[in-house]
C-alpha positions in Angstrom: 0.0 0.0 0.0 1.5 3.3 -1.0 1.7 5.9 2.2 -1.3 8.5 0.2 -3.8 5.2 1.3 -3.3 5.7 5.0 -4.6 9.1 4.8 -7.5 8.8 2.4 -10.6 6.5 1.1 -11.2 7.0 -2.9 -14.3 6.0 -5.0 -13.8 5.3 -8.6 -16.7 5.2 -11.5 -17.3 2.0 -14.0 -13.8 3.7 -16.0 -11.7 4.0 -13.3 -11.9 7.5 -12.9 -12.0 9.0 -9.2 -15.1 9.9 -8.4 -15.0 10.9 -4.5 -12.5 11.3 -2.5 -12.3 11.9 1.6 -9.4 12.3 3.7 -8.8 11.0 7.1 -5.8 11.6 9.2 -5.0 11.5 12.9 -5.8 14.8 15.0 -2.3 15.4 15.2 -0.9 14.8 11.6 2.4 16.5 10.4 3.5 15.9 7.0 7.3 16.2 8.7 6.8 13.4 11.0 3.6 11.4 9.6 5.3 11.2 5.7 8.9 12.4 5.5 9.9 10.2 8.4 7.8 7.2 8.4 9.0 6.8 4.9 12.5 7.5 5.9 11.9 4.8 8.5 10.5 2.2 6.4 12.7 3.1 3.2 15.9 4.8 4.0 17.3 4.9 0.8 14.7 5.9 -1.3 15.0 8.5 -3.3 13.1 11.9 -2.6 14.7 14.6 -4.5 17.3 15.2 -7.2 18.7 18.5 -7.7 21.3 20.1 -10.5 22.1 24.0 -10.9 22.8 25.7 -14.5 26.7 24.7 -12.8 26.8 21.2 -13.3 26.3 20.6 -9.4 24.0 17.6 -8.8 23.1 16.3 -5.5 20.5 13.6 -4.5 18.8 13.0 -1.4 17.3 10.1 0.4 14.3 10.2 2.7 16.6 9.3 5.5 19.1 12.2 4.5 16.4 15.4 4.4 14.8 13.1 7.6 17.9 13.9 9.3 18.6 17.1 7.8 15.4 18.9 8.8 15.9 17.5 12.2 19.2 19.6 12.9 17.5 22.3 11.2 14.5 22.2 13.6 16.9 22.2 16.3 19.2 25.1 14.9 16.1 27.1 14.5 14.3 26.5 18.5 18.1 27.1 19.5 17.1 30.9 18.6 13.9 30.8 20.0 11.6 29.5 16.8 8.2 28.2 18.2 5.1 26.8 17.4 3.1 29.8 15.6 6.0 31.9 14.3 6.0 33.5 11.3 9.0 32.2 8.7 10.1 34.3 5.7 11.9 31.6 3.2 13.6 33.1 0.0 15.6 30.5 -1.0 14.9 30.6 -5.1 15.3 27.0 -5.9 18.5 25.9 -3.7 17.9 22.8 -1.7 17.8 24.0 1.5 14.1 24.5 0.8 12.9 21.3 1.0 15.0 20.7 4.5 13.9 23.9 5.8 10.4 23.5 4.9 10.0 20.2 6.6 12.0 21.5 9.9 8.9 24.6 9.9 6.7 22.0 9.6 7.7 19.7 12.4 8.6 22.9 15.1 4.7 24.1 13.7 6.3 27.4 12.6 4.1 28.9 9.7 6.4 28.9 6.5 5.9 31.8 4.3 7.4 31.1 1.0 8.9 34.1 -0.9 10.6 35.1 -3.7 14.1 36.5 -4.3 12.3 39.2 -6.7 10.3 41.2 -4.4 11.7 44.7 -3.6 13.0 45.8 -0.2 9.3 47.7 0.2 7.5 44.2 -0.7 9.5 42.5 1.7 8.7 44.8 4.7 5.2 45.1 3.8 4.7 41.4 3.8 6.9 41.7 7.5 5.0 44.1 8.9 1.6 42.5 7.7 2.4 38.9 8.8 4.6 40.2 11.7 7.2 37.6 10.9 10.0 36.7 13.2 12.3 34.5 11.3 14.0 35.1 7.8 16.1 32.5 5.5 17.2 33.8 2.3 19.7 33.1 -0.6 22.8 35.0 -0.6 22.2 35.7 -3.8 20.6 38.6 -5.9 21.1 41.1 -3.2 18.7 39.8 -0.6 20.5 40.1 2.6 21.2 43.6 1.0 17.2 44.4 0.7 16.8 42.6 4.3 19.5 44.3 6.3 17.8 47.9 6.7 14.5 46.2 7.9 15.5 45.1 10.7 15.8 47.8 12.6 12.4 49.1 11.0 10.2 46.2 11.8 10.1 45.2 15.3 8.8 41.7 14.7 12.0 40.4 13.4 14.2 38.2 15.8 16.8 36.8 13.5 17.7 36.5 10.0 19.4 33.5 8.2 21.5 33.2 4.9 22.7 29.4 3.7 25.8 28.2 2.4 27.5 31.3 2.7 28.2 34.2 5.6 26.7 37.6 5.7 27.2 40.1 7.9 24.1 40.7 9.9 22.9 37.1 9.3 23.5 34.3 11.2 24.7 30.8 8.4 22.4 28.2 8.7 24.8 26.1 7.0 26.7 26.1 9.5 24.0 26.3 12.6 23.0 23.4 11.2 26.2 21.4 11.1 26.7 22.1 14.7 23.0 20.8 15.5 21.6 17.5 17.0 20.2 15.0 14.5 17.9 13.6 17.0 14.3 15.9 18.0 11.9 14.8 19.5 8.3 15.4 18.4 6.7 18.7 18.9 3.1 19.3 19.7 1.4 20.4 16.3 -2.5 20.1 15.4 -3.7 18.8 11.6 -6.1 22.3 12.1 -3.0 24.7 13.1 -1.8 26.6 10.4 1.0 25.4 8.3 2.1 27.4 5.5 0.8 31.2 4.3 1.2 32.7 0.7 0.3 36.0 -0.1 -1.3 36.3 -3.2 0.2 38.0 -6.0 -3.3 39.3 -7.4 -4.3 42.0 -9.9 -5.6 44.6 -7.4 -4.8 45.9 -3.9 -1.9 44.8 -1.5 -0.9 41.1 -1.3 -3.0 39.7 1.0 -1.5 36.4 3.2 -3.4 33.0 2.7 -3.4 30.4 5.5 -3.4 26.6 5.3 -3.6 24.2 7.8 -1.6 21.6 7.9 -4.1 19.1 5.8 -3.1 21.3 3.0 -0.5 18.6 2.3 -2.6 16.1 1.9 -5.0 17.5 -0.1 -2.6 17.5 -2.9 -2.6 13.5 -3.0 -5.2 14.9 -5.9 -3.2 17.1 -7.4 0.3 14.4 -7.9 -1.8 11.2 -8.8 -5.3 11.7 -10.6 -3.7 15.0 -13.0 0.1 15.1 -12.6 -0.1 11.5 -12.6 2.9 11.1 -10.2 3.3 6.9 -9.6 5.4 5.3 -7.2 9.0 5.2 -8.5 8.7 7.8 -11.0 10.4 11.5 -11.2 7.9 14.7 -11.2 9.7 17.4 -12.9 7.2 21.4 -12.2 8.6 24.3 -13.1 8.5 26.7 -10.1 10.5 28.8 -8.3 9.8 28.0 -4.3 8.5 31.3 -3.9 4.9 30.3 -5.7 2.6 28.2 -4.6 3.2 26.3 -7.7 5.8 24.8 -5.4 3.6 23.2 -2.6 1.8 21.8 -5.8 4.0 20.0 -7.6 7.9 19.8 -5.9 7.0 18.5 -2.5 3.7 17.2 -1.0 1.2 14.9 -3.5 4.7 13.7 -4.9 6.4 12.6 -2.0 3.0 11.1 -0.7 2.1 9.2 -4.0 5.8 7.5 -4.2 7.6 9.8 -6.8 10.5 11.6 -6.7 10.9 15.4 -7.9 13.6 16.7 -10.1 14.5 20.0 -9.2 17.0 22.5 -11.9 18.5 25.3 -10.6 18.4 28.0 -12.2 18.1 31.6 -13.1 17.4 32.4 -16.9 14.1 30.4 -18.4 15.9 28.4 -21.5 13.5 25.9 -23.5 16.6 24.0 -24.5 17.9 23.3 -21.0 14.7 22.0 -19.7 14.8 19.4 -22.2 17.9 18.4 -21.9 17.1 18.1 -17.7 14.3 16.4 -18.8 16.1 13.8 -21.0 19.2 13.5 -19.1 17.4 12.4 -15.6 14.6 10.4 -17.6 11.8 12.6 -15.6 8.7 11.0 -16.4 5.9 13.2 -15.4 5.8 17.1 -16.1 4.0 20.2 -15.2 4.6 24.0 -16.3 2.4 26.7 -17.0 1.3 27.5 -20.1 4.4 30.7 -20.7 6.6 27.5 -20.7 4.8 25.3 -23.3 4.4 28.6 -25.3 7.9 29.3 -25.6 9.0 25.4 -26.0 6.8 25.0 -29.1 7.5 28.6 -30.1 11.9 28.3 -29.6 12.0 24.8 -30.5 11.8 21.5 -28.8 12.7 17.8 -29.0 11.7 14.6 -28.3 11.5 13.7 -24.4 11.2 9.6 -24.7 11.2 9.4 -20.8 8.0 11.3 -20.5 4.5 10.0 -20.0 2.4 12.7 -19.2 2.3 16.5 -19.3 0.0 18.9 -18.0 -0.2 22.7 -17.1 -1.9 25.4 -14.8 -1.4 28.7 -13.9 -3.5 30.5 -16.4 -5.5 29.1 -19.6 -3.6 27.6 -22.0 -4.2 28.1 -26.3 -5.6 25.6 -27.8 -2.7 26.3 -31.0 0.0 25.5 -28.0 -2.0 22.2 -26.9 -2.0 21.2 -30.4 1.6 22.2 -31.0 3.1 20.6 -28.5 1.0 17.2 -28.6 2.0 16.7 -32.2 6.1 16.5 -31.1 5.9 15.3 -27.6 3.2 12.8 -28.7 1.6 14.0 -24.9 -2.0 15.3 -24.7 -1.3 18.1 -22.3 -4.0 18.0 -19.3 -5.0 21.4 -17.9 -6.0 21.9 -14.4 -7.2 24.9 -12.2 -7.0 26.3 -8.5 -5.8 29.2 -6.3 -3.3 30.4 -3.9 -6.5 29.7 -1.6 -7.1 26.1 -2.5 -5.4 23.3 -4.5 -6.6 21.7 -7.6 -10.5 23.0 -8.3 -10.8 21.4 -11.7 -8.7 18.9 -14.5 -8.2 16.8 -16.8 -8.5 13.9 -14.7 -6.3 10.4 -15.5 -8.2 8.0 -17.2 -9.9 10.8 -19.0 -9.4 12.4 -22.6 -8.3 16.2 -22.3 -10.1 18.5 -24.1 -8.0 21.1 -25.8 -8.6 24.4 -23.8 -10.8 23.1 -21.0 -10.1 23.7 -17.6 -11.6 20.1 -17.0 -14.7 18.8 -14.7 -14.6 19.2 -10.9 -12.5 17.5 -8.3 -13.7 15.1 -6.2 -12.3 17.3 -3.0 -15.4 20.0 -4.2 -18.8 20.7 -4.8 -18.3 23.4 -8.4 -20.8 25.1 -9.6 -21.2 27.8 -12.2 -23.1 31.4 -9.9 -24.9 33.7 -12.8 -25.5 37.4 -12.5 -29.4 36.4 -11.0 -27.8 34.3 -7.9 -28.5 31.1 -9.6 -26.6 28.2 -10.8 -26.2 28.0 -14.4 -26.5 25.4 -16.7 -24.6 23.9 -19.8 -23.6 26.7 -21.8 -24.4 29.9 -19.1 -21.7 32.4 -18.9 -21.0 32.7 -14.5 -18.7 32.4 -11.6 -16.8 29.5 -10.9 -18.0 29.0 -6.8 -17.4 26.3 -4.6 -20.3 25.0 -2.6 -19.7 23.5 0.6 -19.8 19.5 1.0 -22.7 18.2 3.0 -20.9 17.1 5.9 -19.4 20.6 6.4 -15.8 19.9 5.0 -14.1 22.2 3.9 -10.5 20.3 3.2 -8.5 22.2 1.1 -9.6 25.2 1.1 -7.7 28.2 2.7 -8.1 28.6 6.6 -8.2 32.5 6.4 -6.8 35.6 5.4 -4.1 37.0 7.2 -5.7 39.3 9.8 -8.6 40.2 7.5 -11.3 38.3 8.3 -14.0 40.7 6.9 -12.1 39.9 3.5 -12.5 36.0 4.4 -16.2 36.5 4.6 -16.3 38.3 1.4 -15.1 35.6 -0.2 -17.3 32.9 1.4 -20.7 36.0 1.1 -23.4 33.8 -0.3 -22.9 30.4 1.2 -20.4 30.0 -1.3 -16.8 30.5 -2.4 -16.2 33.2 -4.7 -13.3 32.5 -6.9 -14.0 35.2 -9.1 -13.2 33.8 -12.4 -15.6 33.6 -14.9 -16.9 30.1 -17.0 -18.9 27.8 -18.3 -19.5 24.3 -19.0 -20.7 22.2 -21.1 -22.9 19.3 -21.3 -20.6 16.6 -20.2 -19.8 18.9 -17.3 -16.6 20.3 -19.0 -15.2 24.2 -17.8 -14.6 26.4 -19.8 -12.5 29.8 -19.1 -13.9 33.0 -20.0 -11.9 35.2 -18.0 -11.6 37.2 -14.5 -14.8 38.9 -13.5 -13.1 42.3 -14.1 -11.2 41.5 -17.3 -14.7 40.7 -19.1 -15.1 43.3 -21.7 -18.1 44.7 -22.4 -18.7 45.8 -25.8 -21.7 47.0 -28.0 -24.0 45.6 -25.6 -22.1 42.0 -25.8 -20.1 40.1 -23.0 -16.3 38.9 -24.5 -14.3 36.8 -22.7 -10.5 38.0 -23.1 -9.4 34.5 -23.5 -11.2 33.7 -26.8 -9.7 36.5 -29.0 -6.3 35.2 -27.7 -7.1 31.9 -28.5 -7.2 33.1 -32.2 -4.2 35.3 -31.7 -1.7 32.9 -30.7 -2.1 30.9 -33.9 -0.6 33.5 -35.3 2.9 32.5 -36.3 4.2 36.1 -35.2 2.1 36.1 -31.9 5.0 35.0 -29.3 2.3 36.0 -26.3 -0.8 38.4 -25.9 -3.2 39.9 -23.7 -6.4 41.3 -24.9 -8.3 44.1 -22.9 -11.1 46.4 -22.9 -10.5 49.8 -23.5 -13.0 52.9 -23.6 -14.3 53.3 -27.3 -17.8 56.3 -27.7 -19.5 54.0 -29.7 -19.5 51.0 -28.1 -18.8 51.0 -24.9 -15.3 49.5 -24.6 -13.7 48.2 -27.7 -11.3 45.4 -28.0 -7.6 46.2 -27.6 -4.2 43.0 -28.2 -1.4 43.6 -26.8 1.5 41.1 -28.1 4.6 40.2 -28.0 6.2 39.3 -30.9 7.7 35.9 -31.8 11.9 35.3 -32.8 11.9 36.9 -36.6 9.3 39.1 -36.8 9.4 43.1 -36.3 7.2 45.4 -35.8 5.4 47.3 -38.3 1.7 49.0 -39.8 1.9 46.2 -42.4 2.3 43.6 -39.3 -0.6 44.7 -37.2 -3.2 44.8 -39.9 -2.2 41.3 -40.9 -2.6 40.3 -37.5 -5.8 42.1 -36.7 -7.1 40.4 -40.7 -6.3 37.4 -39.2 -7.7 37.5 -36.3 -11.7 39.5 -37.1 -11.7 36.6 -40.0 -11.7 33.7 -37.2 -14.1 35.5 -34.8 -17.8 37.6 -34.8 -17.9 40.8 -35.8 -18.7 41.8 -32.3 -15.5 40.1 -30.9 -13.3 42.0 -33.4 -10.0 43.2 -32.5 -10.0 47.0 -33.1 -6.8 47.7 -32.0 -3.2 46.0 -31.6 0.0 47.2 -29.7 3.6 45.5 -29.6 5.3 45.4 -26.7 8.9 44.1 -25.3 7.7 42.5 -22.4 4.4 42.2 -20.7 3.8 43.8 -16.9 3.2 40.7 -15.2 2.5 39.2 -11.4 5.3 37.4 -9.5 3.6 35.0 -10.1 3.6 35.2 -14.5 0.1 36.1 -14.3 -0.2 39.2 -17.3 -1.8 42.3 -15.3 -4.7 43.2 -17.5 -5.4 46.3 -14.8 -1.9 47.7 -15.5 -2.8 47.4 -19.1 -5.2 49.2 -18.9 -4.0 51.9 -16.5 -5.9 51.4 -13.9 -5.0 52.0 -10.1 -4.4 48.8 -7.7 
């Protein structure tokens, strides 16, 4: 029996296709002690991570190695006072320490706070001050102890500040600390319902705000790794993520380590389509998940075989259906789309044992109750234009979902207003109880009288052969309201020009209703994007956050 079965009881349909799916776990689970050890204990040498850098630097660990290894780490960390309930900064990009860090949080009950190396000084003490964090670990690199070291002495909260594998003045090395600590701890007191790990959300409007999730969090990704990463037992799960998004907790640690795979992790700093593959090829990964930026630029730049492969999938925003197609048709992989938030896991996918549909976000997860909300406060039907919400289960749980905002509980209750969870992306489904993407609620342009979804004209756009990426918006117009505006970037060979843009926008009105017609088109460089890589449509169109 793999360790995901002790913690879970799964229904399948007449096809094999998971159908319901319920947790259970003691009152007192830890993914630390309850996964990473009890493997460790029963399987010593079995393979948990393997890591390279853009150096040539490899470095494979065992269960039994980041076992140990977060167990001096706890104890290097409650040597300066860490507790159950602390607040923990981690910037650590995608160096290893992570994953031994994380797990040593996790075991003391600390509340990791994953974060990347590309905030700014002024995002790194508002996420301090707002979280009233104790405890910082960051990369030497990219000048982070630099944008740390004047906080200190402007937010009170902090107690001490870490930096690995190299010294820093002002920091203490956890390299070292952690060299000098016992490998033996004995189990703290943690709670399944305490909270865990808090991300704050990179959104399109207002300040970050922090997400909370208990400690079940963990094993609410069991759905995430095995029915739509389709991580197996004895395989290597390669996502693309830097450990500063929650993309991380959903594909480099948790439902992986829980369904029996290993995760490849590559190092490094510049995106290159070519280096991916060879990682790919050169460690045999067999399962892989990026989002769709990734898959855009491998099909645009270039890509090879990968014969090690046996499933591909993507997340993070909707992917094209010209990318899908693109890539199937070299990989020889149907890529299997799948959609959450920073304040759940997995809402919807293309589910294993299933065939992905080209541009759908998939059908529901067995972890929740989706429906589609309309304008009227009903639930639509195949075909209706509404809200993705989730709708509580009967028996009241509420397992995977985020525990709360970060002192703002007027915001939770926003979000929960109805009886219901607002996700506030827009969709529809379809009669076999398919979702469709539309767009956010406040990316929907309205024009002449007619509802457009964003995501549709792009659709058309990026079959373009010049059309490297684009973002379509809304953007005043007299006469009808808002009229329809692309932004793109352009693809390797092409330049800009008049003669470009109304071949394009030809293009494009030809493929789509009159009412849907691009009106205008702008090149750009780059577009302004989330930490995340989500394209800021509000920016676009100049509006305030």
């Amino acid at each position: 029996m793999s360790i995901y079965q002790k913690f879970c009881v799964e229904t399948f349909d007449d096809n094999g296709v998971i159908k319901d799916f319920k947790l259970q776990y003691p009152e007192n689970y830890n993914f630390g002690y309850d996964v990473v050890d009890y493997i460790a204990e029963q399987e010593p040498d079995r393979t948990a991570m393997v890591w390279c850098n853009t150096e040539g630097q490899e470095k494979i660990f065992t269960f039994k190695e980041l076992s140990i290894l977060s167990n001096r780490t706890a104890n290097a960390f409650m040597a300066q006072g860490m507790k159950k309930g602390d607040r923990v900064m981690v910037i650590l990009k995608r160096h290893y320490e992570y994953w031994y860090v994380t797990l040593a949080l996790h075991k003391i009950g600390a509340v990791l706070i994953p974060s990347t190396h590309m905030l700014t000084s002024e995002d790194i003490e508002y996420r301090i001050q707002d979280a009233s964090i104790k405890y910082v670990i960051c990369t030497p690199q990219e000048n982070a102890p630099q944008k740390l070291l004047p906080l200190k002495d402007r937010c009170e909260s902090l107690h001490t500040m870490w930096t690995v594998q190299e010294s820093v003045e002002g920091f203490r090395n956890l390299t070292e600390d952690i060299a000098a600590s016992s490998s033996t701890l004995e189990r703290q007191d943690t709670l399944a319902a305490e909270p865990m790990i808090m991300y704050f959300t990179s959104g399109t409007t207002g300040y970050p705000k922090g997400v909370i999730h208990d400690h079940t969090y963990s094993l609410a990704h069991i759905i995430t790794a095995k029915y739509w990463q389709q991580a197996f037992d004895g395989g290597l799960h390669f996502t693309i993520a830097e450990t500063g998004w929650g993309k991380t907790s959903w594909g480099k640690i948790y439902g992986q380590w829980l369904v029996g795979s290993a995760v490849m992790v590559f190092d490094f700093d510049n995106f290159d389509p070519k280096a991916i593959v060879t990682i790919i090829n050169r460690y045999k990964v067999t399962t892989f998940c990026a989002p769709p930026t990734v898959y855009r630029y491998l099909v645009k730049k270039g890509m090879s075989t990968m014969p090690s492969l046996v499933h591909a999938c993507t997340a993070g925003e909707a992917l094209n259906p010209e990318v899908f197609n693109r890539f199937s048709e070299v990989a020889g992989l149907s890529l299997m789309e799948g959609y959450g938030q920073t304040e759940s896991t997995l809402i919807l996918a293309n589910w294993a044992g299933t065939t992905s549909r080209p541009g759908s976000m998939g059908t529901p997860s067995p972890l929740y109750h989706v429906e589609i909300l309309k304008e009227d406060g009903t639930f639509g039907q195949a075909g209706e234009l509404g809200e993705i919400v989730i709708v509580p289960r009967e028996d009241g749980d509420h397992t995977g979902i985020f525990m709360d905002y970060n002192d703002n509980p007027s915001l939770y209750k926003y979000a929960w207003r109805g009886g219901v969870y607002h996700t506030g992306d827009m969709a529809w489904k379809d009669e076999d109880n398919y979702y469709w993407f539309s767009g956010r609620i406040d990316d929907v342009i309205k024009t002449g009288g007619f509802r457009v979804g964003p995501f549709e004209i792009e659709n058309v756009l990026m079959e373009h052969p010049a059309v490297m990426e684009c973002s379509v918006i809304g953007i005043p117009d007299t006469l009808r309201g808002q009229a329809i505006k692309a932004i793109i970037v352009l693809a390797p060979g092409f330049e800009a020009s008049n003669t470009l843009k109304k071949e394009i926008q030809e293009f494009c009105n030809t493929h789509v209703a009159e009412y849907k017609w691009v009106r205008h088109i702008e090149f750009v460089d780059v577009m302004p994007k989330t930490i995340s890589g989500k394209i800021l449509k509000r920016e676009q169109r100049g509006e305030n956050s």
